[in-house]
Structure formats: structure tokens, C-alpha cells
N, CA, C and O atoms as a CHARMM CRD file, in Angstrom:
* protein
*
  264
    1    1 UNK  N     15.31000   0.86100  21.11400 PROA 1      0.00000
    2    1 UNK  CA    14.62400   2.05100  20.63300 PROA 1      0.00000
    3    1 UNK  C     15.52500   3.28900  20.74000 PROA 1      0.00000
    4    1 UNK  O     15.33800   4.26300  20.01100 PROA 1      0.00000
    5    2 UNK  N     16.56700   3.24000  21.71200 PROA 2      0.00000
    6    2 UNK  CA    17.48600   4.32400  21.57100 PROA 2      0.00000
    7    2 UNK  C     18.07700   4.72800  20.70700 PROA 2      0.00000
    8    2 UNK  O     18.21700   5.88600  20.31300 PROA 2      0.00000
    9    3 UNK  N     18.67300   3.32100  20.16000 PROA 3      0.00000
   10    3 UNK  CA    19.16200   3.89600  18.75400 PROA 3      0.00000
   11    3 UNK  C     18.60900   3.91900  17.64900 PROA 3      0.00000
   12    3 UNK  O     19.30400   4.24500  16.68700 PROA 3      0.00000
   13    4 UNK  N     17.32700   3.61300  17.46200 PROA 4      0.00000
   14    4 UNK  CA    16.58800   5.09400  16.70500 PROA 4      0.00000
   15    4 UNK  C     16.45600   6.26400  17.05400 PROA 4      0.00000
   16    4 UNK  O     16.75700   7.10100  16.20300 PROA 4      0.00000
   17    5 UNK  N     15.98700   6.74000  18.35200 PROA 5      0.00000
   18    5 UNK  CA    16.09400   8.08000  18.59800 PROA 5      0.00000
   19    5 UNK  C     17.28700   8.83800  18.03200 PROA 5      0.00000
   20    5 UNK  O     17.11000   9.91400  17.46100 PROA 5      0.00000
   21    6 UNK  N     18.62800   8.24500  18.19100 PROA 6      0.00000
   22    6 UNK  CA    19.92000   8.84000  18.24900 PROA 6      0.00000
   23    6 UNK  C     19.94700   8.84000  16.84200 PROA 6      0.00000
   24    6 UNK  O     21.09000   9.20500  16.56600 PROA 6      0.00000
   25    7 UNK  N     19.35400   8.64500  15.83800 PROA 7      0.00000
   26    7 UNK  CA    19.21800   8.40900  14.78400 PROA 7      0.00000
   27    7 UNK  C     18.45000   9.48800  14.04900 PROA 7      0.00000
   28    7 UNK  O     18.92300  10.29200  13.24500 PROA 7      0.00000
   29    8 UNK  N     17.36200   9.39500  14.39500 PROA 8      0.00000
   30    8 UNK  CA    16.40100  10.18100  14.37600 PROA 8      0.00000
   31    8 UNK  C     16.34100  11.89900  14.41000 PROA 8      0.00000
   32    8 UNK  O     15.69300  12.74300  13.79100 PROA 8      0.00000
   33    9 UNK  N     17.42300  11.93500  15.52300 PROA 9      0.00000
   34    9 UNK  CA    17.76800  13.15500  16.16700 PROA 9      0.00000
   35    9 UNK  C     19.07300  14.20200  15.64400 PROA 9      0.00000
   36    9 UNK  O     19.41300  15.37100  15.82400 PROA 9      0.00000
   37   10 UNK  N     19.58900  12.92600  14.83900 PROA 10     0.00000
   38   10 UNK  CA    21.17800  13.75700  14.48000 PROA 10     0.00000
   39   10 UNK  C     22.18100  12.82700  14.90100 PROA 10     0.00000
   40   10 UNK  O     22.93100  12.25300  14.11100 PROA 10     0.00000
   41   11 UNK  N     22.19600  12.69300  16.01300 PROA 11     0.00000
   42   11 UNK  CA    23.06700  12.15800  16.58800 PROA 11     0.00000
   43   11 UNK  C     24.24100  11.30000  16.06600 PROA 11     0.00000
   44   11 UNK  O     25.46000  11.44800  16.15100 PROA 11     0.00000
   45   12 UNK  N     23.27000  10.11500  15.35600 PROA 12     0.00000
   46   12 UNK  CA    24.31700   8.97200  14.75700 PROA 12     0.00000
   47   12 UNK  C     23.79200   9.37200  12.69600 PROA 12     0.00000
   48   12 UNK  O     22.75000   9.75400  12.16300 PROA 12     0.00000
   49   13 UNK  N     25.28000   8.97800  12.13600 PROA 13     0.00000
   50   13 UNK  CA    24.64300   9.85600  11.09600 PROA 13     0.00000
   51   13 UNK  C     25.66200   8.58200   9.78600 PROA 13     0.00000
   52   13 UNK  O     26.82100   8.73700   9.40200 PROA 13     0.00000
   53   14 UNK  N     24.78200   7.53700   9.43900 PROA 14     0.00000
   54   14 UNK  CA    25.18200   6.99800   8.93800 PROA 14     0.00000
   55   14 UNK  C     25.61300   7.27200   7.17300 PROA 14     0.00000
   56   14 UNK  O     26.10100   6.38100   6.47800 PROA 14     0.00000
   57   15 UNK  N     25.40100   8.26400   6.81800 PROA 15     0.00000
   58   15 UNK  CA    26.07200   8.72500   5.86400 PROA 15     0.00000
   59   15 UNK  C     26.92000   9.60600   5.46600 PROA 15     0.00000
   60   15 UNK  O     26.73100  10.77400   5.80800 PROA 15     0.00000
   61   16 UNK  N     28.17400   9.23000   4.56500 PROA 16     0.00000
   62   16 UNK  CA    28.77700  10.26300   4.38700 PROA 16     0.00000
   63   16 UNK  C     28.80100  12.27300   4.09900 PROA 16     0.00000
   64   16 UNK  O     29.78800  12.97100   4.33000 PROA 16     0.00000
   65   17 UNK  N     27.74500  12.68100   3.68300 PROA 17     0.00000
   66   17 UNK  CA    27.19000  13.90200   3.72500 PROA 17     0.00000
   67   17 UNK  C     25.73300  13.98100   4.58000 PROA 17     0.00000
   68   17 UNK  O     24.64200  14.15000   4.03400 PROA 17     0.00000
   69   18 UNK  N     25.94900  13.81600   6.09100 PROA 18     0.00000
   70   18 UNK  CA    25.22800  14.28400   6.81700 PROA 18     0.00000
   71   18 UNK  C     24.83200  15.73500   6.82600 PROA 18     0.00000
   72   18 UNK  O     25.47600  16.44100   6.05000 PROA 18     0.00000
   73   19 UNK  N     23.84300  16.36300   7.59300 PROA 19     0.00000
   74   19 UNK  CA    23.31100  17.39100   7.57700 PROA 19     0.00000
   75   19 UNK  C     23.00900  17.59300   9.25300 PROA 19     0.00000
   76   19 UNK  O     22.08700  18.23100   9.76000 PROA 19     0.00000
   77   20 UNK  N     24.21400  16.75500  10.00700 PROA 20     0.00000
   78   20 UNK  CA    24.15400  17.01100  11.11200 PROA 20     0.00000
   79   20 UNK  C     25.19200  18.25100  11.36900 PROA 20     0.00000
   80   20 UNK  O     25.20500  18.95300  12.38000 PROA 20     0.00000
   81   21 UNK  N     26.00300  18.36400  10.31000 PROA 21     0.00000
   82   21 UNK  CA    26.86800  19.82300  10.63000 PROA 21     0.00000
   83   21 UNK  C     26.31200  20.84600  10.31100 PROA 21     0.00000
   84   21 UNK  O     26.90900  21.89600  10.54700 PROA 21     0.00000
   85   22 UNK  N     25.21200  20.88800   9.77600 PROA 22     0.00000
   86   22 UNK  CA    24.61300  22.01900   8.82800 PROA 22     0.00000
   87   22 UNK  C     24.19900  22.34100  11.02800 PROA 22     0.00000
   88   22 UNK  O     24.12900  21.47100  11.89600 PROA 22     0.00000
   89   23 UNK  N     24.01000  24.02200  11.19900 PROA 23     0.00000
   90   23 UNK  CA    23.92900  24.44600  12.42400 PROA 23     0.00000
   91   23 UNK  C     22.59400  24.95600  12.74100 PROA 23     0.00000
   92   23 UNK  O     22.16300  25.06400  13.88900 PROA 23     0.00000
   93   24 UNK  N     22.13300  25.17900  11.97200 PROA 24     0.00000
   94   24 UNK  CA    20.38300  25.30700  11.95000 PROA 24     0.00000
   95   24 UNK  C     19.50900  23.70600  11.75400 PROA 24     0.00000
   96   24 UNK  O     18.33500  23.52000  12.07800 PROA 24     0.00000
   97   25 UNK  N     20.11300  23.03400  11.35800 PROA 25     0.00000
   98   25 UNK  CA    19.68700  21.77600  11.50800 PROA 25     0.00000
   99   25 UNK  C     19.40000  20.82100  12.93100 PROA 25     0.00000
  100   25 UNK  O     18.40400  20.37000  13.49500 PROA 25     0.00000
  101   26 UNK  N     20.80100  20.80000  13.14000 PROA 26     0.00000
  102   26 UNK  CA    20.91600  20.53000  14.62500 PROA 26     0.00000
  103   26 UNK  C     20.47800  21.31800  15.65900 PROA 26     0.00000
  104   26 UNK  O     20.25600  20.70100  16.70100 PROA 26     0.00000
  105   27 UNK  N     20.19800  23.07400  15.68000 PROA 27     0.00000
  106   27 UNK  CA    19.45500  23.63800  16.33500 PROA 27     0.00000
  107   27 UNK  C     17.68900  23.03400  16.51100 PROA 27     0.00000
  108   27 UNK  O     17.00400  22.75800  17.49600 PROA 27     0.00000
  109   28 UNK  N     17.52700  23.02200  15.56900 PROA 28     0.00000
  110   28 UNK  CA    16.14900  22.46300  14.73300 PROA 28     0.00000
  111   28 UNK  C     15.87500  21.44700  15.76200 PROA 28     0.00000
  112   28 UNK  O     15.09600  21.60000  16.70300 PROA 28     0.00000
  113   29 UNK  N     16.58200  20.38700  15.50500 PROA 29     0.00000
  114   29 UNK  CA    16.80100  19.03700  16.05100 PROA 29     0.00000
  115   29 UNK  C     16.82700  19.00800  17.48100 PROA 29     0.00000
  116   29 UNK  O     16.47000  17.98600  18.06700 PROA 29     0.00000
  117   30 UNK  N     17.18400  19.95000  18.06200 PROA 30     0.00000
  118   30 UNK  CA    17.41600  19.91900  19.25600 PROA 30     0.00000
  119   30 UNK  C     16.25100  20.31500  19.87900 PROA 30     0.00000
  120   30 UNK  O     15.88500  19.62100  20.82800 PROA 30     0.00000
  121   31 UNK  N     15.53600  21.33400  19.54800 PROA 31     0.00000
  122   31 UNK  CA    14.36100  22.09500  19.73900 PROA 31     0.00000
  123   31 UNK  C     13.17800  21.34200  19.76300 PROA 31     0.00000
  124   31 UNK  O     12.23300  21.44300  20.54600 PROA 31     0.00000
  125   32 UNK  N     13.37200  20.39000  18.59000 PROA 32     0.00000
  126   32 UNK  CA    12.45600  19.29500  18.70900 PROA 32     0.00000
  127   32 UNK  C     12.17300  18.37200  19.77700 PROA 32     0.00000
  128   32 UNK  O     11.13100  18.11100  20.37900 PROA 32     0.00000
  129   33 UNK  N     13.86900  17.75400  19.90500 PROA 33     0.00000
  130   33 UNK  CA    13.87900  16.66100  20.96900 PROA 33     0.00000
  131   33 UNK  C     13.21900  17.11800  22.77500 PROA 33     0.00000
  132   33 UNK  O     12.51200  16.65200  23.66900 PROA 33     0.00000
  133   34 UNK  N     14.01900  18.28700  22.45800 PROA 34     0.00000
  134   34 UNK  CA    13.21800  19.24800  24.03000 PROA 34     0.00000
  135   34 UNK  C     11.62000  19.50500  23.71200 PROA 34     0.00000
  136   34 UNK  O     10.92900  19.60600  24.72600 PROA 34     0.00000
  137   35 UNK  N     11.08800  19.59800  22.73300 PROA 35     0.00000
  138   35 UNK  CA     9.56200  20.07100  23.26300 PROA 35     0.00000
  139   35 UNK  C      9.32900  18.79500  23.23500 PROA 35     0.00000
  140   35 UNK  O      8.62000  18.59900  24.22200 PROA 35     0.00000
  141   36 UNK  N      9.53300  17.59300  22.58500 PROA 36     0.00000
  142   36 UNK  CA     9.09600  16.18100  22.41600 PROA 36     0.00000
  143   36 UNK  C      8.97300  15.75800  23.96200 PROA 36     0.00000
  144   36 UNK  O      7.94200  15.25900  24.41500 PROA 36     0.00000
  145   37 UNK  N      9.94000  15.96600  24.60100 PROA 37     0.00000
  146   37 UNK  CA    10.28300  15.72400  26.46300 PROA 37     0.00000
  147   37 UNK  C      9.28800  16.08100  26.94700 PROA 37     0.00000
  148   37 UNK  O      8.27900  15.44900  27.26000 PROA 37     0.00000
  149   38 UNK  N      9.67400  17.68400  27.06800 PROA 38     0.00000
  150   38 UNK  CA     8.15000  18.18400  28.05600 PROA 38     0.00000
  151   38 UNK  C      6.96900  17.63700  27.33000 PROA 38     0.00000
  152   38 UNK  O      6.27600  16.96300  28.09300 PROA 38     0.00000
  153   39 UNK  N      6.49800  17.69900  26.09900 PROA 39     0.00000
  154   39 UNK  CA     4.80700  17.00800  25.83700 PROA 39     0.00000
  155   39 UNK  C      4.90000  15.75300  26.28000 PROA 39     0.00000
  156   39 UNK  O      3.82100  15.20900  26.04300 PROA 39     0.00000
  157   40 UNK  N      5.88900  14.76100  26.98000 PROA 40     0.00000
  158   40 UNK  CA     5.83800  13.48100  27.23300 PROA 40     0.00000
  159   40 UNK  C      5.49700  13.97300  29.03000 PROA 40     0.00000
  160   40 UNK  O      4.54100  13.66700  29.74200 PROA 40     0.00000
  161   41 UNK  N      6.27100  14.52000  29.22200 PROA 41     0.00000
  162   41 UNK  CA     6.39100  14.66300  30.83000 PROA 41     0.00000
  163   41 UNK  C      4.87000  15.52200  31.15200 PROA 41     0.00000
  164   41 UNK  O      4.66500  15.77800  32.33800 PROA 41     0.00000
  165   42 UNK  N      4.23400  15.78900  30.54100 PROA 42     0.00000
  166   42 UNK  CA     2.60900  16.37500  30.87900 PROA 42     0.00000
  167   42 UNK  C      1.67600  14.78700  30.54200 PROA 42     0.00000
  168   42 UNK  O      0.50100  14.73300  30.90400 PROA 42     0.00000
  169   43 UNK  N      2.18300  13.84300  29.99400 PROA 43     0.00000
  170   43 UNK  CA     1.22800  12.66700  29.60200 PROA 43     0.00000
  171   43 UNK  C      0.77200  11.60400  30.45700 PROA 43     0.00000
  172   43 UNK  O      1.75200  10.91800  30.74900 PROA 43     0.00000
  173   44 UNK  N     -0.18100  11.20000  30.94000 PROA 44     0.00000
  174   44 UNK  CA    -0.40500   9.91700  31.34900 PROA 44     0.00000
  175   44 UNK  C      0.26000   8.83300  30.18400 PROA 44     0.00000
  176   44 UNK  O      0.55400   9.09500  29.01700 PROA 44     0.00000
  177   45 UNK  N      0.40700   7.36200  31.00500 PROA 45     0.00000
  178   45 UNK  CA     0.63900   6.46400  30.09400 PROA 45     0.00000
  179   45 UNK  C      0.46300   6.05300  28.72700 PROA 45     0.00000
  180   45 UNK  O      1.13700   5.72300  27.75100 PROA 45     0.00000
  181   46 UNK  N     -1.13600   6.27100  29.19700 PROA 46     0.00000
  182   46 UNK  CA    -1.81900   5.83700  27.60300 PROA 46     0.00000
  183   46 UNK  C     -1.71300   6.69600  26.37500 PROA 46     0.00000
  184   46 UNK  O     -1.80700   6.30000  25.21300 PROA 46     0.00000
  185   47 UNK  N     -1.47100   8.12800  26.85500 PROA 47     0.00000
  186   47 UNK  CA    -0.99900   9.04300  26.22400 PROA 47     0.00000
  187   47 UNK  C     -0.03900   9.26800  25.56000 PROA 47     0.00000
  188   47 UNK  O     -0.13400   9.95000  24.54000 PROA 47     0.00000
  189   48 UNK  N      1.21300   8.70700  26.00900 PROA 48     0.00000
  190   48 UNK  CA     2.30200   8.79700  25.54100 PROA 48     0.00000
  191   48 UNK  C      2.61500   7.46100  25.20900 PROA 48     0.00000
  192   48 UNK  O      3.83400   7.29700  25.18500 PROA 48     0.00000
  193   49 UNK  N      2.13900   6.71500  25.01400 PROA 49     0.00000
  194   49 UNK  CA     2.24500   5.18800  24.19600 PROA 49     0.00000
  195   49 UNK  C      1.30700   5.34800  22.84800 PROA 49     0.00000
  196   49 UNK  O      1.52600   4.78300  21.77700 PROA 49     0.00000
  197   50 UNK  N      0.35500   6.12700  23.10200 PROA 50     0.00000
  198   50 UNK  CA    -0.16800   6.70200  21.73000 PROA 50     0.00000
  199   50 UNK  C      0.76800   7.59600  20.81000 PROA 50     0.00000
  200   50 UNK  O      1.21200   7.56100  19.66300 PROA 50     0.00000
  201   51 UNK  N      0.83300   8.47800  22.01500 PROA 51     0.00000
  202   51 UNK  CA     1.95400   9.63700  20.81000 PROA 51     0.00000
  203   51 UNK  C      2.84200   8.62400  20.21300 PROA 51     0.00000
  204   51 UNK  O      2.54700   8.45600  19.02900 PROA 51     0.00000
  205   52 UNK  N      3.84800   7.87000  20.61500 PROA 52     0.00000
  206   52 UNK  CA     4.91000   7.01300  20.91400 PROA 52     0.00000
  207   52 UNK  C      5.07300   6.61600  19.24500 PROA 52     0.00000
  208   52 UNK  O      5.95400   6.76900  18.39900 PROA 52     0.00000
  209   53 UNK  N      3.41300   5.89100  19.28700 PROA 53     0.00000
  210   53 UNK  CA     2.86800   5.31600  17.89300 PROA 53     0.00000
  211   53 UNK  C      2.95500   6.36300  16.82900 PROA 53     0.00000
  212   53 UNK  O      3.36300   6.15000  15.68800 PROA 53     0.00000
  213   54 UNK  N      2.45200   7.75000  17.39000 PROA 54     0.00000
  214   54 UNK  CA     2.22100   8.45800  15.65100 PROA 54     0.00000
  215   54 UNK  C      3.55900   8.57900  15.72800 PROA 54     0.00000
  216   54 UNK  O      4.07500   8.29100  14.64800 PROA 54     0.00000
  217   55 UNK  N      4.36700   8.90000  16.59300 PROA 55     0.00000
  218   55 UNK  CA     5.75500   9.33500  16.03300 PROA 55     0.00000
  219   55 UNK  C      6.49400   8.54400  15.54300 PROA 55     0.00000
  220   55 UNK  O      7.47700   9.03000  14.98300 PROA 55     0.00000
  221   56 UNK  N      6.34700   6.99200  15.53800 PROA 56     0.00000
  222   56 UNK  CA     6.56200   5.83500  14.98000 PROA 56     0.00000
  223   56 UNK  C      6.59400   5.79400  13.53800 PROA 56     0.00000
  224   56 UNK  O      7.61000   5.71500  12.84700 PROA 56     0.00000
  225   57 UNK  N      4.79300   5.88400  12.94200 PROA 57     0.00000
  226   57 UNK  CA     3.86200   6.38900  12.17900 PROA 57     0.00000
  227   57 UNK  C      5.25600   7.51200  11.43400 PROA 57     0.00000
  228   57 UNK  O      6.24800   7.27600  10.74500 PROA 57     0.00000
  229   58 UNK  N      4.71700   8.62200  11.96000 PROA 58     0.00000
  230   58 UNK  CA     6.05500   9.85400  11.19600 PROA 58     0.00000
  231   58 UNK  C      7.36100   9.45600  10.76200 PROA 58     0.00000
  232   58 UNK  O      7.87400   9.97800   9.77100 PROA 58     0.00000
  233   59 UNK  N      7.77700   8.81200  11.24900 PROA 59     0.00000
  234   59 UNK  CA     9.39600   8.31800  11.46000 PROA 59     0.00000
  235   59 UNK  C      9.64900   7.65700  10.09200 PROA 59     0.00000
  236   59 UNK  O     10.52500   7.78500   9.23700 PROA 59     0.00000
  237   60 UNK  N      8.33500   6.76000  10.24100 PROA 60     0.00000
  238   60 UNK  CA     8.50100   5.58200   8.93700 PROA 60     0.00000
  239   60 UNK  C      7.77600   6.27600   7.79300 PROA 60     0.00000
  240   60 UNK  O      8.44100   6.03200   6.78600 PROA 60     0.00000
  241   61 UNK  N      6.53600   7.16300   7.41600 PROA 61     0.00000
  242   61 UNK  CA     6.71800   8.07200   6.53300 PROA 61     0.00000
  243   61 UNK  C      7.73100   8.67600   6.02100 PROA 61     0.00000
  244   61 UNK  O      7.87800   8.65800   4.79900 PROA 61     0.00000
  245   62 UNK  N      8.45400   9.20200   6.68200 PROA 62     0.00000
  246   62 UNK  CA     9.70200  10.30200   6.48200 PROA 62     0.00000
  247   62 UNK  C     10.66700   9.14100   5.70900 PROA 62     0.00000
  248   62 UNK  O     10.78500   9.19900   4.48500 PROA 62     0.00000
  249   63 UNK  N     11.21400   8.29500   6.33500 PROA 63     0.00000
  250   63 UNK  CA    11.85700   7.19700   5.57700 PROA 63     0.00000
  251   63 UNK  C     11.51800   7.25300   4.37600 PROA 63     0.00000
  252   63 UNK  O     12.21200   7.75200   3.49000 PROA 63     0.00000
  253   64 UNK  N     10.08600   6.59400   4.17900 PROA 64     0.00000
  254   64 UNK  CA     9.70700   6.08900   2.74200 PROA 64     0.00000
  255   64 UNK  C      9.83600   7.60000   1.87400 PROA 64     0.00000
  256   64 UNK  O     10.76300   7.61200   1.06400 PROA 64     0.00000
  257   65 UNK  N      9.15400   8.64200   1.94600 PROA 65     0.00000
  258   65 UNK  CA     9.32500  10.04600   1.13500 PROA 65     0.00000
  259   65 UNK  C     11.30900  10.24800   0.93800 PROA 65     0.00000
  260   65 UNK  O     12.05700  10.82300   0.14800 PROA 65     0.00000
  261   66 UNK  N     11.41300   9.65600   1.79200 PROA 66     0.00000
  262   66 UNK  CA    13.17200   9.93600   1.43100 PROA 66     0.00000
  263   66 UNK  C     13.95300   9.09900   0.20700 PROA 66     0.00000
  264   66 UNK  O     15.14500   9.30600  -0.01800 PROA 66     0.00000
């Protein structure tokens, strides 16, 4: 699952014209990954195995619209 996150995030950028250099992007990205943390670190289990799912859910939307 990590390397989706790293994926997900910027990090690993399997195409030649990424938009991981663009600098508001990766700000973006980053901003995300940090509030994503703390709303995990306020969750009980069941909570964050739910979120876990919609963001799953999102992930694979975003794919298909792409």
C-alpha cells in the first residue's frame, strides 16, 4: 500500500511530464498528506479503516476521470 501512497502523493511519478515539479502542486500535495495524518491520528480503528476505504473509493475515481 505504500507504494500507492508514494504515488498518490507525488512522490513516484511514472510519467514523463509529471506535475510533481509544478511548486504549488507539490505544496498542495503536501498539505494534503499532513492533514490526512492528523485526521488519522484523532481516529479509532474502525474509523480509519473506513476513511481508508473512501480514500480508496477517491483514488480509483480520480484514475478512471483521468
Amino acid at each position: 500500500m505504500r507504494l500507492l501512497e508514494e504515488f498518490w502523493y507525488g512522490n513516484i511519478e511514472p510519467t514523463e511530464y509529471g506535475t510533481s515539479s509544478n511548486k504549488g502542486y507539490k505544496k498542495l500535495v503536501e498539505l494534503i498528506f499532513r492533514n490526512e495524518e492528523k485526521l488519522k491520528a484523532t481516529m479509532m480503528d474502525e474509523q480509519e479503516e473506513l476513511f481508508e476505504k473512501y480514500i480508496d473509493c477517491v483514488r480509483e475515481n480520480q484514475v478512471i476521470t483521468d
